[in-house]
Each structure stands twice: as C-alpha cells, then as structure tokens.
Steps between C-alpha positions, in 0.01 A plus 500: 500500500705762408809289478295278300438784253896586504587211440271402205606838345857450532413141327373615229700755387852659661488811688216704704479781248377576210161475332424086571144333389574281821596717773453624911364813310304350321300306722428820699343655185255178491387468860505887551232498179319238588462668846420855373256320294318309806490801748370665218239296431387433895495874507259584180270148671474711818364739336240328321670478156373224299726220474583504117536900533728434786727263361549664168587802698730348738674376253568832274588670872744188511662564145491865535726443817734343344510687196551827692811338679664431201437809365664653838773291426548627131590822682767274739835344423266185535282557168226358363446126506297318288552205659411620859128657330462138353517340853299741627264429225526119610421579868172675388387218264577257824328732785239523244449122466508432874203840522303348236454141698517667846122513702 
C-alpha cells in the first residue's frame, strides 16, 4: 500500500516534498482524523453520550487535533499547512458519514 501511495504521489506531481494536495502526508492527515474522530466517538458512546452529542463532539476533538498540529508546526521549519487541515477536515466529514450509518 504504501508503494501504492508513492507511487501515485510521484505521478502526480515530481518530487516528495513540498506542500502537495495529493500526497503520503496527506493521506495520513485523513485516516489519522477520521480515526481520532471514531475512537472518539466509541469513547463518549461508552459512556452513555447520546449519539448526536457524541458525534458532533468527536468530530470538533477530530478538527481540534489537527488544528493544534499545524499550529505546532507554525512553530517548525515545517509550517502551517492549509492543505494538510483541509484533509484532515475531509477525514472527519468521512468518519463522520460512516458514524452516522453505523448501528
């Protein structure tokens, strides 16, 4: 998979670095969000948080995340990314859509 990923990146536009929209990086923002965003959730459900109060939650703890890495990285030679926040943006709106239909 990650070879996959590489490879697709390199496709789509020359070298490794730099701030990409299509990226390895930037798949890590979206699946770490959407992640933060479901333990999140299965942790608030555990303890008896109602399911709308939950999700919304889950997915402000999931956004917050990732804003609060970008901000670290604002302080790094990395800096901020827009572009990271927005796919970590997108992994929330898709681990909310998969929470919302889940039993």
């Amino acid at each position: 998979m990650r070879t996959l990923v590489l490879a697709l990146s390199l496709s789509i536009g020359g070298h490794q670095g730099g701030d990409r929209w299509l990226a390895p990086d930037k798949l890590k923002h979206f699946f770490m969000s959407a992640f933060i965003e479901s333990a999140s959730y299965s942790a608030l459900r555990a303890t008896r948080v109602d399911r709308h109060d939950a999700l919304v939650s889950a997915a402000g703890i999931a956004v917050s995340v990732g804003l609060a890495k970008e901000l670290h990285d604002s302080r790094t030679q990395e800096g901020f990314s827009a572009r990271d926040l927005t796919w970590d943006v997108a992994g929330t709106a898709v681990g909310a859509a998969f929470l919302t239909h889940a039993q």
